[in-house]
PLY file of the C-alpha trace (Angstrom):
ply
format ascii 1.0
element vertex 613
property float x
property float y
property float z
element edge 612
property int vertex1
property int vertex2
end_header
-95.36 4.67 56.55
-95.91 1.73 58.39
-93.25 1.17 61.36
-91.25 -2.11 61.78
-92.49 -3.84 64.57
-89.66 -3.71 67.79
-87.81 -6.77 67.66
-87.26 -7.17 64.16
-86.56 -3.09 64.06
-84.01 -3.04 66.61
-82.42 -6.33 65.09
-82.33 -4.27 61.40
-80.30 -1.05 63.23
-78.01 -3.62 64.95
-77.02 -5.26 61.83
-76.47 -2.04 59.86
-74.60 -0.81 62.77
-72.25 -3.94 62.84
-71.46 -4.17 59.19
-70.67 -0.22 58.98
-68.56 -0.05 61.93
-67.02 -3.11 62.42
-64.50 -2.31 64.97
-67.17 -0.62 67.41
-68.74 -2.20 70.07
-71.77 -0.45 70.80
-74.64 -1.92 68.66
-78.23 -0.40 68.55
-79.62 -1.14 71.52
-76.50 -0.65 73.72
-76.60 3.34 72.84
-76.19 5.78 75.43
-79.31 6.49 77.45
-80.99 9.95 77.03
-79.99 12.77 79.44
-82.52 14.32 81.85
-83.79 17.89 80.89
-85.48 20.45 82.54
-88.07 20.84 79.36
-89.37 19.00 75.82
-89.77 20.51 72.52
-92.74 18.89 70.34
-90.83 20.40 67.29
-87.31 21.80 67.44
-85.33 23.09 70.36
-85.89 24.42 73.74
-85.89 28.29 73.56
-84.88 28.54 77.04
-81.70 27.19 78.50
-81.62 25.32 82.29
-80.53 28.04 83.82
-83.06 30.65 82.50
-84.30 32.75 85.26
-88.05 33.73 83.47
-90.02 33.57 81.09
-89.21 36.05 78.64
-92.95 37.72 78.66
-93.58 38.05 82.42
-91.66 40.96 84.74
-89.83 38.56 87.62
-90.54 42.09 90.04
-94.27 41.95 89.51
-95.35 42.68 93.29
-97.84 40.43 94.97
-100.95 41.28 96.60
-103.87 42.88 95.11
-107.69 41.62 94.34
-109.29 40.91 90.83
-112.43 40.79 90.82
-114.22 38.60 87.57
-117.41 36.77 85.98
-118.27 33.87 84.82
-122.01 33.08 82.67
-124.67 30.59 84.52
-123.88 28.61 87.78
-121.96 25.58 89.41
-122.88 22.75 91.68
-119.40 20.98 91.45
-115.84 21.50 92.27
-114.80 18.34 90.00
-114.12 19.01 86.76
-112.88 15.46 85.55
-116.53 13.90 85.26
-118.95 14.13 83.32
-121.73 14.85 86.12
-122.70 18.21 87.41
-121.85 21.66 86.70
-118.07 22.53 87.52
-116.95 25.86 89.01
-115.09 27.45 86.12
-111.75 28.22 87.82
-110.94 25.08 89.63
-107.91 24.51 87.50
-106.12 27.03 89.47
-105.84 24.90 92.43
-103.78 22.09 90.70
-100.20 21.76 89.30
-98.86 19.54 86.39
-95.52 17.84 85.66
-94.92 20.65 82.65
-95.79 23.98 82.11
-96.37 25.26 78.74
-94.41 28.60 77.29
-96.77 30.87 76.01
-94.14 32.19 73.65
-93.50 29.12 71.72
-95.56 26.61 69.60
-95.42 23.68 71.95
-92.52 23.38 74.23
-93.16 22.66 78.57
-90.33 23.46 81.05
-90.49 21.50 84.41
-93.11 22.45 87.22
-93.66 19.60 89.37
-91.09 17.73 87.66
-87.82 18.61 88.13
-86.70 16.95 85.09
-87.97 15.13 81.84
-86.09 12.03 79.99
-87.29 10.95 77.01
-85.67 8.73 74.34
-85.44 9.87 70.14
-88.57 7.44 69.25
-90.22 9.06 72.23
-91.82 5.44 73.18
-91.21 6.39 76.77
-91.01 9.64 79.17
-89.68 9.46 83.15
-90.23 12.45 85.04
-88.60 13.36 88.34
-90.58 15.09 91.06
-89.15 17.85 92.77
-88.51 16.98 96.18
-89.87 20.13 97.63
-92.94 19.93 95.66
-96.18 19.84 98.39
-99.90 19.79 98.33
-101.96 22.34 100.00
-102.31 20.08 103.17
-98.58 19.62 103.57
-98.20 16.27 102.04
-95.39 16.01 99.40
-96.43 15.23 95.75
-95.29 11.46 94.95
-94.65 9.27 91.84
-97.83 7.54 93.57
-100.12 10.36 92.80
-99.16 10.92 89.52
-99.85 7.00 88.92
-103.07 7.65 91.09
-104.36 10.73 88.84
-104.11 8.80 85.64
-105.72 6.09 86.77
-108.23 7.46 87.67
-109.38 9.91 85.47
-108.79 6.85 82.80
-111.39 5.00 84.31
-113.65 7.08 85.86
-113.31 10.52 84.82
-114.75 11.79 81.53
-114.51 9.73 78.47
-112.24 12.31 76.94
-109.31 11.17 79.34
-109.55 7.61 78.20
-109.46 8.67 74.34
-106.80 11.68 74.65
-104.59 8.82 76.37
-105.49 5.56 74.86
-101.78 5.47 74.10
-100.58 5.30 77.16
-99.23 1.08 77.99
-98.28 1.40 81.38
-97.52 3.99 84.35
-95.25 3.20 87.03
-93.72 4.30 90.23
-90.28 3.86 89.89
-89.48 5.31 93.31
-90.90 8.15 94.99
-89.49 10.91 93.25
-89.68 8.97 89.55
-92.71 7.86 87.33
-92.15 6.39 84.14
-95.02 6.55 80.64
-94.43 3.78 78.25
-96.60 3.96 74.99
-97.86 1.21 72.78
-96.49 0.68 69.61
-97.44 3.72 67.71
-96.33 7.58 66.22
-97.84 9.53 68.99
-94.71 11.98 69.61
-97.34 14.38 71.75
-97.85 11.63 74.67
-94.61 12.83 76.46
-95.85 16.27 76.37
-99.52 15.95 77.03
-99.12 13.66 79.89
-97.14 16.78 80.94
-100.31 18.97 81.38
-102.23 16.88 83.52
-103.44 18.36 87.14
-101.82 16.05 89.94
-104.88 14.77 92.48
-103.82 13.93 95.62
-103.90 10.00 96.57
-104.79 10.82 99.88
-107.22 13.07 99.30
-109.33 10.68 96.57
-109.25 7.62 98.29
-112.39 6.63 99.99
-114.48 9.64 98.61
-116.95 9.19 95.08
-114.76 10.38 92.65
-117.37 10.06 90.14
-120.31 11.87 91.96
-119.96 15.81 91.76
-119.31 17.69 95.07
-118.55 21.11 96.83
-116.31 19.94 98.84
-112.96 21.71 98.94
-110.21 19.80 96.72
-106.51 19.94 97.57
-104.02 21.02 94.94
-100.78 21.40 94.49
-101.17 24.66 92.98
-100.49 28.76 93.51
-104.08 29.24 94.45
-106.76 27.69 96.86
-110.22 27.94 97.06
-110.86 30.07 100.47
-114.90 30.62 99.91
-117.70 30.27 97.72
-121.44 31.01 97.82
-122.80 27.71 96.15
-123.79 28.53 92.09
-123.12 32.26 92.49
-119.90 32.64 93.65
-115.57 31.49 94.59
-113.01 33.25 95.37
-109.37 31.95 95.60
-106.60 33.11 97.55
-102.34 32.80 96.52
-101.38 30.03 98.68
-98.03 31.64 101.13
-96.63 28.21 101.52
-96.86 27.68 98.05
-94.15 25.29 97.48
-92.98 26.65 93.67
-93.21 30.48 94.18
-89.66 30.79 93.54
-88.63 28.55 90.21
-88.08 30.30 87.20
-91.11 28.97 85.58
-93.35 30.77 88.06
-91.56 33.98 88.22
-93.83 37.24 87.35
-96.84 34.78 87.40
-99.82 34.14 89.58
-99.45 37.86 91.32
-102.72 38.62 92.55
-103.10 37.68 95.64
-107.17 37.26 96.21
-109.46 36.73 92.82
-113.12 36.52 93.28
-115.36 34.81 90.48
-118.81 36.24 90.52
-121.55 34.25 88.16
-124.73 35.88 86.45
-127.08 34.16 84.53
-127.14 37.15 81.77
-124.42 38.77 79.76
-126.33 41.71 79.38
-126.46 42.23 82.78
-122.78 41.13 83.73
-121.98 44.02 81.71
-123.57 46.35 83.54
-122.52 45.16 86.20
-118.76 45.28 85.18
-119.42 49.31 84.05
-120.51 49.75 87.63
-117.77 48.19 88.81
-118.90 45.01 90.16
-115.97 43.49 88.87
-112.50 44.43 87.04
-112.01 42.55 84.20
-114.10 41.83 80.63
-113.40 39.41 77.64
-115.64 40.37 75.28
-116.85 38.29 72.87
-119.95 40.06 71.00
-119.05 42.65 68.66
-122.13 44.85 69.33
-121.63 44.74 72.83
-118.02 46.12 72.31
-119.07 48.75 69.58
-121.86 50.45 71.37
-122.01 48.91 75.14
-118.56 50.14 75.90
-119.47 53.89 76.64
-119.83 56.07 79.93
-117.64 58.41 82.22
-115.71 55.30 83.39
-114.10 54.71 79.42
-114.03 58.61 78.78
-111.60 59.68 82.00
-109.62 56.12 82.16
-111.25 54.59 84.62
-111.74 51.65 82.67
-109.42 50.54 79.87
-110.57 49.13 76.12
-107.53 47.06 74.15
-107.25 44.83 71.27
-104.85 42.69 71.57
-103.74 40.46 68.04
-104.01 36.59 68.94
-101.20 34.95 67.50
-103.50 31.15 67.96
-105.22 29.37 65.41
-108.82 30.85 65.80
-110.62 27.27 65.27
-113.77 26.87 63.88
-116.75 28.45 65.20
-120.15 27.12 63.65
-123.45 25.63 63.13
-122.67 22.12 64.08
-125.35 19.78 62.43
-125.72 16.34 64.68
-125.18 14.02 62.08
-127.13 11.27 64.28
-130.12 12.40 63.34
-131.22 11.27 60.01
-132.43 14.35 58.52
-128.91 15.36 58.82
-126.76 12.22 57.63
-126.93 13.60 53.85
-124.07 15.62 53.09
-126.32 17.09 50.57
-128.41 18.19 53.11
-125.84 19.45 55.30
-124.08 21.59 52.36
-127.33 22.71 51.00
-128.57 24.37 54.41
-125.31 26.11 54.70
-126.61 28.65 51.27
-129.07 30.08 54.50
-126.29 31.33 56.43
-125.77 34.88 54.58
-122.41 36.32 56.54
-121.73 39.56 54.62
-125.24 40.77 55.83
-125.20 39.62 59.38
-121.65 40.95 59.58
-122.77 44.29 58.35
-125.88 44.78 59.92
-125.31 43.11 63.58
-121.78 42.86 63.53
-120.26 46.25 62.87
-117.91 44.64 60.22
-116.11 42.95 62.95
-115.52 39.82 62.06
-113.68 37.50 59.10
-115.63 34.73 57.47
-114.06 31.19 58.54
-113.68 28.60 56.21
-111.43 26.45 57.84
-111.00 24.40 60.73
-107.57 26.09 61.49
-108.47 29.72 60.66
-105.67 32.13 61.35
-102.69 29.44 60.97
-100.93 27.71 58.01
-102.21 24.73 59.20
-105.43 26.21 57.07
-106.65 24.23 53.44
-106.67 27.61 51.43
-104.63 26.12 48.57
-105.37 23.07 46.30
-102.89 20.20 48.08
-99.48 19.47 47.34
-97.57 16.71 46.18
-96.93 16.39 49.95
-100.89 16.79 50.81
-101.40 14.20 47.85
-99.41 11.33 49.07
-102.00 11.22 52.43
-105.04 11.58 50.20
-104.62 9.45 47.43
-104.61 6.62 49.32
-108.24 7.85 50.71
-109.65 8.88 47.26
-112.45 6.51 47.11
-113.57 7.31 51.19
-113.58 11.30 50.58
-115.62 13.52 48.42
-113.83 14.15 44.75
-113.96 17.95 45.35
-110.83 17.33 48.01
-108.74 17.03 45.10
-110.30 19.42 42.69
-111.45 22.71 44.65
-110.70 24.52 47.43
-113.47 24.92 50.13
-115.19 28.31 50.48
-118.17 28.47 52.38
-121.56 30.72 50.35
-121.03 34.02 50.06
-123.35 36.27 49.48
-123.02 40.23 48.02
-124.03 41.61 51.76
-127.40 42.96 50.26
-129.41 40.35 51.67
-130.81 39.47 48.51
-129.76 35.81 48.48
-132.21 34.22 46.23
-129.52 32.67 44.06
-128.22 31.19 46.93
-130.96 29.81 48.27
-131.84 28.21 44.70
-128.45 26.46 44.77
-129.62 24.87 48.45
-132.93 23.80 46.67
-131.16 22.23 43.53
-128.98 20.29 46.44
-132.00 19.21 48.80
-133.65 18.02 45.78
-131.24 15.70 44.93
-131.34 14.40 48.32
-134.89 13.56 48.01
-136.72 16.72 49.41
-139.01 18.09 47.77
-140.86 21.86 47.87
-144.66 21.35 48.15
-147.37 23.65 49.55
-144.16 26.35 50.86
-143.03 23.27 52.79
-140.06 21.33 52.14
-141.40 17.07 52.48
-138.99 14.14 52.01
-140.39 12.42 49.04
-140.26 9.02 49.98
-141.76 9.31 53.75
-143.68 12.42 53.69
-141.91 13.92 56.64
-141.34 17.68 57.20
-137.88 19.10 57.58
-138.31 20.95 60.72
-135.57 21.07 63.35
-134.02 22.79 66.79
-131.46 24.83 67.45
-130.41 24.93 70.71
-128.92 27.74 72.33
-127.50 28.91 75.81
-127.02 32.91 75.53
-130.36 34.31 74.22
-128.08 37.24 73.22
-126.86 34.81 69.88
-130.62 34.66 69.43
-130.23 38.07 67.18
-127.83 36.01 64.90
-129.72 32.96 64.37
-132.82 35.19 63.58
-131.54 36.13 59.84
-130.72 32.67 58.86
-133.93 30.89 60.00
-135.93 33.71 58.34
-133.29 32.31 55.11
-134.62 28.61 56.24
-137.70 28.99 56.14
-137.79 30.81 52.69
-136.30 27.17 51.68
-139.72 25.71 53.63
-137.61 24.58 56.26
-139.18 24.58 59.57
-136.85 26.02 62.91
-137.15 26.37 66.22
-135.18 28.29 68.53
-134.68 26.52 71.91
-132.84 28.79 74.95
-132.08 26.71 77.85
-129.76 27.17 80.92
-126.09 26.46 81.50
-126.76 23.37 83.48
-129.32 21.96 80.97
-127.43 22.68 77.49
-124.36 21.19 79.05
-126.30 17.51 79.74
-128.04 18.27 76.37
-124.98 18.35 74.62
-122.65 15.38 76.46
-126.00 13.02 75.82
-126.00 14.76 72.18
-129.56 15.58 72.69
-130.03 18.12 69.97
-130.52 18.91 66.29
-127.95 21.48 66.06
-125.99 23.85 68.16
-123.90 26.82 67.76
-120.39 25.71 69.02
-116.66 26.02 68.03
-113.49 23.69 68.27
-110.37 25.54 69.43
-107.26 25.00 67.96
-103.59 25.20 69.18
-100.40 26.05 67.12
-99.71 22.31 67.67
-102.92 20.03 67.46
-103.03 16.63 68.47
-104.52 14.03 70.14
-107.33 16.07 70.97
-108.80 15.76 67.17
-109.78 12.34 68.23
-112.17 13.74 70.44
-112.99 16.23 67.96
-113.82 13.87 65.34
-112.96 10.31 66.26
-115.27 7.76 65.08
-114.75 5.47 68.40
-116.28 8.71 70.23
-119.23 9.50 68.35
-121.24 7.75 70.41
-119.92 8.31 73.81
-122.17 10.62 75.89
-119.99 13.31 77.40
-117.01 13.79 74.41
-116.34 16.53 72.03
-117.46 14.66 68.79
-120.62 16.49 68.97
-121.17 16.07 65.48
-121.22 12.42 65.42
-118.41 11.48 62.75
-117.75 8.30 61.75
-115.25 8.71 59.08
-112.71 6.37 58.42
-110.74 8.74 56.43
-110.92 11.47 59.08
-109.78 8.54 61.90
-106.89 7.74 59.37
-105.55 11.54 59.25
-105.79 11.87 62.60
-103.49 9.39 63.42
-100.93 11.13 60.21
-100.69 14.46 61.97
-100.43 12.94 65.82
-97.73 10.73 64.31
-95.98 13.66 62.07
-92.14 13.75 62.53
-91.17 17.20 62.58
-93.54 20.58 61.69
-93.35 20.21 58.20
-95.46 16.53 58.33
-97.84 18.33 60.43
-98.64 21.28 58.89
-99.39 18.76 55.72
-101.39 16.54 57.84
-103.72 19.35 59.27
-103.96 20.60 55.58
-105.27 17.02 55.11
-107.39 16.60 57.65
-108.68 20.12 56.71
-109.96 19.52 54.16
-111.33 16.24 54.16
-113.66 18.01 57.10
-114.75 21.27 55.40
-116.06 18.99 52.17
-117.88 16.06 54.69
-119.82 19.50 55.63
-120.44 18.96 59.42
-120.75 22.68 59.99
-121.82 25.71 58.21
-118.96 27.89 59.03
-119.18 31.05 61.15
-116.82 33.83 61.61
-113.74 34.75 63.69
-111.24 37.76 64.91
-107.56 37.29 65.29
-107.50 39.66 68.42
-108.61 39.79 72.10
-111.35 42.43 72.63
-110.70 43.05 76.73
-111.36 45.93 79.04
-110.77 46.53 82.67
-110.72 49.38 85.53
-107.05 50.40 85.63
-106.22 48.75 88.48
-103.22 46.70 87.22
-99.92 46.41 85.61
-98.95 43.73 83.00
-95.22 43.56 81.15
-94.74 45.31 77.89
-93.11 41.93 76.53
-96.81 40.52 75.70
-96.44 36.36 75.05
-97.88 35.53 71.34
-99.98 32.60 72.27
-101.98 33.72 75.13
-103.28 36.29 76.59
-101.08 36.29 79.76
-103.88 37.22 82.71
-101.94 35.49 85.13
-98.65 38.15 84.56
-100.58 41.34 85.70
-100.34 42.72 89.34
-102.06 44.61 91.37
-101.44 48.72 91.12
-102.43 48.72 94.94
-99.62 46.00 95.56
-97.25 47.97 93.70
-97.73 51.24 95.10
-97.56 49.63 98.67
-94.42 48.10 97.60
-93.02 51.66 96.13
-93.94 53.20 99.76
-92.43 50.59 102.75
0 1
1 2
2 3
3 4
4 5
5 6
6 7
7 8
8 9
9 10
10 11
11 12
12 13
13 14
14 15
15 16
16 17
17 18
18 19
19 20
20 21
21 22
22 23
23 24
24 25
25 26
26 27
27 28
28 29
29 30
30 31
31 32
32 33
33 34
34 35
35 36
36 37
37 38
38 39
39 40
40 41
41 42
42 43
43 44
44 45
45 46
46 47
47 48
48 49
49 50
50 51
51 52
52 53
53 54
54 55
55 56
56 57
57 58
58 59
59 60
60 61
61 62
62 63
63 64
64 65
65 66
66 67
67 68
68 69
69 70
70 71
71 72
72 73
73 74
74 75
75 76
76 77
77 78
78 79
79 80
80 81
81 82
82 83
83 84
84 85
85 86
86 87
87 88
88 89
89 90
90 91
91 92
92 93
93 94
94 95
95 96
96 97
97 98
98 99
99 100
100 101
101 102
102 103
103 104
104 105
105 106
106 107
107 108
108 109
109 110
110 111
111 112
112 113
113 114
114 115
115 116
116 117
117 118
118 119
119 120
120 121
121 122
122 123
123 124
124 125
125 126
126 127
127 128
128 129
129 130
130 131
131 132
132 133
133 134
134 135
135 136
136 137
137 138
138 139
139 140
140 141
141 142
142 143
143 144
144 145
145 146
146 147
147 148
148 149
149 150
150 151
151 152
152 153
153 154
154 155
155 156
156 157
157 158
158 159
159 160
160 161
161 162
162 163
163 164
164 165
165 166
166 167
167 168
168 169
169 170
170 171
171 172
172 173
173 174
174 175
175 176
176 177
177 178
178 179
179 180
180 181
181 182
182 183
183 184
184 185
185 186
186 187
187 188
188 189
189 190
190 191
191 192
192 193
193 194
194 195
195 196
196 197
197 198
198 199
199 200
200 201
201 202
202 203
203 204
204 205
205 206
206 207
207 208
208 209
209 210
210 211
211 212
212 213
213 214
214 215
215 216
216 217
217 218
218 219
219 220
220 221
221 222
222 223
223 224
224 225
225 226
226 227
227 228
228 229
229 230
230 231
231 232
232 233
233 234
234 235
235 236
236 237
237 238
238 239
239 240
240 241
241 242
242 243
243 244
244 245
245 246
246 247
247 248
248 249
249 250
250 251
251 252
252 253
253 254
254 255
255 256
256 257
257 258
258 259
259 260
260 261
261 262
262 263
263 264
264 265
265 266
266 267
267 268
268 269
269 270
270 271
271 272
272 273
273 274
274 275
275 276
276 277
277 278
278 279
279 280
280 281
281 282
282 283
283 284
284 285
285 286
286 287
287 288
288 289
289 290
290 291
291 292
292 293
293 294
294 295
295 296
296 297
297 298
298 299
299 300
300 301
301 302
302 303
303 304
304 305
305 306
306 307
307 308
308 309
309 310
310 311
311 312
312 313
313 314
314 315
315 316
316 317
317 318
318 319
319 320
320 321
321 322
322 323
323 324
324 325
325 326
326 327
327 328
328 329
329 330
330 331
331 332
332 333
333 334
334 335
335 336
336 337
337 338
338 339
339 340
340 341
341 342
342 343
343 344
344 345
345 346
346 347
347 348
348 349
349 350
350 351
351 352
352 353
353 354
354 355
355 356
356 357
357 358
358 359
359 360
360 361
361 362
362 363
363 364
364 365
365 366
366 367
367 368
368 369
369 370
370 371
371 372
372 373
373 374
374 375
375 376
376 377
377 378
378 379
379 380
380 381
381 382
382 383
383 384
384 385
385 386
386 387
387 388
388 389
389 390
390 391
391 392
392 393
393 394
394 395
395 396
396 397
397 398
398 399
399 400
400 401
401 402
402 403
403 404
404 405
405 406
406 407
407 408
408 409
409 410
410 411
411 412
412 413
413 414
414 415
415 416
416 417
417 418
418 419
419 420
420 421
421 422
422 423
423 424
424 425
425 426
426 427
427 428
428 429
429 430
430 431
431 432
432 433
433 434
434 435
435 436
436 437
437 438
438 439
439 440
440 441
441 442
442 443
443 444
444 445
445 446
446 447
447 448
448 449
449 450
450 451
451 452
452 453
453 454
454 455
455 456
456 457
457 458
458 459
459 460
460 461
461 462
462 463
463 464
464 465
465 466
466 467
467 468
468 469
469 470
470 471
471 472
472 473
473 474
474 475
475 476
476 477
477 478
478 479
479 480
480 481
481 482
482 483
483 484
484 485
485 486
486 487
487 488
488 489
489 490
490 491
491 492
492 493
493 494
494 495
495 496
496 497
497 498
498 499
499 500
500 501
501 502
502 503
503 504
504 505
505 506
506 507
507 508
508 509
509 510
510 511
511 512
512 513
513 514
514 515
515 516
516 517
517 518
518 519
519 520
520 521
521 522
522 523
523 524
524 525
525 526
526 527
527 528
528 529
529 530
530 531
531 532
532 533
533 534
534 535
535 536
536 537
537 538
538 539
539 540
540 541
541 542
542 543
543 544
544 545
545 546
546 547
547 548
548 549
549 550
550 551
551 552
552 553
553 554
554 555
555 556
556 557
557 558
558 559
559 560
560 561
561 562
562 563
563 564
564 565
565 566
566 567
567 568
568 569
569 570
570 571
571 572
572 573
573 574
574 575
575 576
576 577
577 578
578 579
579 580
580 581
581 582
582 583
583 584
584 585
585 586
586 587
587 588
588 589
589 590
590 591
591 592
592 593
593 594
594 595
595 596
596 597
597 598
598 599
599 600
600 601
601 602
602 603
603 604
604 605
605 606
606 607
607 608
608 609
609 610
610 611
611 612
């Protein structure tokens, strides 16, 4: 529905307002201003009142002190994560505080962190936020309404192009005194802006000014956050210390988190070897992510007297999509014909039998493990956002619901591959001399994949072996960290293996995701290169959707409109956490649905210490 535009809306409400109450005073525009709050609800209500002491899934007694030691895969040569230049340190983040901080036990509500309160109006066309007064950098200066201005400026114009797209909504910022900076929006839907501008790390004014913001750097930031950077050895490794003048140790957002008092960040180049070196005890903690690794790598005297610790732990997230992502630039890829009949290569049931242990589900949706996923024909709701796109999306949207090839796990696939043929046929390939040759220009279809963990190489194996049976032509390229990352933000490949992550609330970010106006911009996440003006209109449905309902419908929508445009040939996923560390810590038997809560364990050591004085 198309919204009235202000004047002539707010004229309409006063009008109604006059002739129904005719002996009040207050028209439309003279209602009572909204009332500060210490949090905002993207759907719904607050769980937790202004006085709530913590959140419900950390333990406000957790003891401080402690180490943690952890990895992280490849290197770094930055320590500024807002541009697109260089090779960030993964951790950074922990140095900086945001307005809001999310709950991790509900869909998409923030409670105040460096603000001490939120206002925003019912249209949500605006959002003020009040600093905390006591709320200080690392260097002793106080957070101001001046930095927050500062930050978004900045990272608007010369950070990454993802901040200029994620808040292209955003009018105007202003300082309205110190303590008070106000968002107003342009004239659209958006009901996320007054949370996302929530999440933003603060940057220090007087920090920035004068030094290349756009030029990466190890120099040592300043945050506002429960952690500094005390050392690093440059591309190997950082460790950060919990700041003792941190400023918000003691609000009730913070209590039971950020308990550890020293966490060191060690990087290898090799998985393989990082888990070695985690059995040996290099470091404490593992997130693993290969499901050979965790059925046969996890073994030794370590796992069989306790030492070290093996959990699954259920994810209660969307699991995203995780995929062969096809750059649609390149022309051998702009036929969804093409791009559908390459997906009949990618046999699941056999690679999930024979490499992955039967780990893993078969994803066929873009919001996997949510009922934000197309697994039903639409509804009349569904319909009235697609009918209006019938002639920009493929006819199967409204007739079928997607399932990506399956196969009977035998590895006989010869049917499959026949149905691929029939497809690349009709898309003007044809099969000559066990080649496949585009009829018109006599070119071969031969192209790159491009990968960064040569461990992934056993997966791709299978289905370019499938490929090639089709007289496709692959390659396998294996490059490092620091390469495929400037490979990927100049979209200098044929395909990749990647995946899109998905929150129980998505937003703004599916414009990066899939915007057309990004598709071109080096450094965003539209790394397939859509331009689909039926995908842009979506978009804008389910970051505009009133309440949970409209956007459960509009990701159902947007869905599917996706999964039949074929940009991807699905992968898999697993609806748990796979972790294991040396049984050094505590966490809190309340575990928080929506993440995996790292930052509410403590330190044993700290604890028994504690126990003893």
């Amino acid at each position: 529905m198309t919204r009235l535009r202000k004047p002539f809306r707010l004229l309409t409400v006063a009008v109604l307002n006059a002739c129904l109450f005719m002996n009040s005073h207050v028209l439309a525009d003279e209602a009572p201003a909204p009332a500060p709050s210490h949090g905002i609800a993207m759907h719904g209500d607050l769980k937790y009142p202004a006085d709530f002491t913590h959140f419900d899934y950390t333990n406000p007694d957790a003891p401080k002190g402690g180490t943690m030691k952890r990895w992280s895969l490849g290197t770094f040569d930055s320590f500024n994560p807002f541009i697109i230049k260089g090779t960030p340190e993964d951790n950074i983040g922990m140095i900086y505080d945001s307005l809001m901080t999310k709950s991790d036990d509900e869909p998409f509500s923030e409670y105040g962190l460096l603000a001490e309160t939120v206002t925003v109006p019912a249209d949500r066309r605006w959002v003020t936020f009040k600093l905390r007064p006591e709320a200080r950098f690392s260097d002793g200066v106080p957070v101001t309404a001046a930095d927050v201005v500062f930050t978004f400026d900045i990272l608007r114009t010369q950070g990454s192009p993802f901040y200029a797209a994620y808040y292209a909504d955003i009018e105007q910022i202003e300082a309205i005194d110190d303590r008070t900076v106000k968002f107003s929006f342009r004239d659209s839907d958006n009901r996320e802006l007054p949370l996302i501008v929530g999440q933003v790390g603060i940057l220090p004014k007087h920090y920035w000014e004068g030094r290349d913001f756009q030029s990466p750097s190890l120099d040592i930031p300043v945050g506002s956050g429960p952690y500094r950077l005390a050392s690093f050895e440059a591309g190997r490794s950082a460790t950060y210390e919990l700041r003792d003048d941190y400023w918000g140790k003691d609000l009730a957002v913070n209590r039971g988190r950020d308990n550890i008092a020293t966490i060191r960040f060690d990087y290898y180049r090799d998985s393989t070897v990082a888990l070695e070196a985690f059995k040996a005890g290099e470091y404490d903690f593992r997130l693993e992510t290969s499901s050979k690794e965790w059925a046969t790598g996890y073994t030794g005297p370590a796992f069989d007297d306790g030492r070290i610790k093996k959990q699954e732990i259920h994810n209660g997230n969307p699991t995203g999509m995780q995929a062969f992502i096809f750059n649609t630039r390149r022309e051998k890829f702009s036929d969804p014909k093409v791009r559908e009949a390459l997906a009949y290569a990618f046999d699941f049931e056999w690679t999930n039998r024979n490499i992955f242990y039967g780990a893993y589900t078969r994803t066929h949706s873009y919001f996997s493990n949510s009922e934000m996923a197309a697994d039903q024909l639409p509804d009349e709701d569904e319909l009235k956002l697609l009918e209006p796109l019938r002639d920009q999306v493929p006819p199967e949207v409204f007739t079928q619901v997607y399932r990506a090839p399956t196969t009977d796990g035998s590895g006989n696939v010869r049917s499959q591959l026949r149905q691929g043929m029939r497809l690349l046929q009709q898309a003007g390939w044809t099969f000559r001399d066990n080649k496949l040759v585009n009829e018109k220009t006599g070119e071969l279809f031969r192209f790159e994949i491009l990968l960064v963990q040569k461990e992934f190489e056993r997966v791709v194996a299978p289905f370019i072996r499938n490929l090639e049976r089709m007289g496709i032509g692959v390659d396998i390229r294996i490059v490092d960290v620091s390469q495929y990352i400037n490979r990927l933000r100049s979209f200098d490949f044929d395909m990749v293996v990647g995946s899109f992550g998905q929150s129980s609330s998505p937003g703004n970010e599916q414009r990066d995701y899939w915007g057309s106006v990004l598709a071109d911009q080096p450094g965003t996440r539209n790394l397939a290169g859509i331009r689909n003006p039926a995908v842009d209109a979506l978009i804008e449905k389910l970051i505009a959707a009133p309440d949970r309902h409209s956007l459960v419908v509009a990701a159902r929508a947007l869905d599917r409109v996706l999964q039949w445009n074929h940009y991807v040939i699905p992968q898999y996923h697993i609806a748990t956490w796979r972790i294991a560390y040396w049984n050094k810590f505590g966490m809190p038997e309340n575990r928080a649905p929506y993440a995996l809560g790292l930052d509410t364990w403590w330190s044993l050591d700290a604890a028994n210490k504690e126990s003893t004085r």
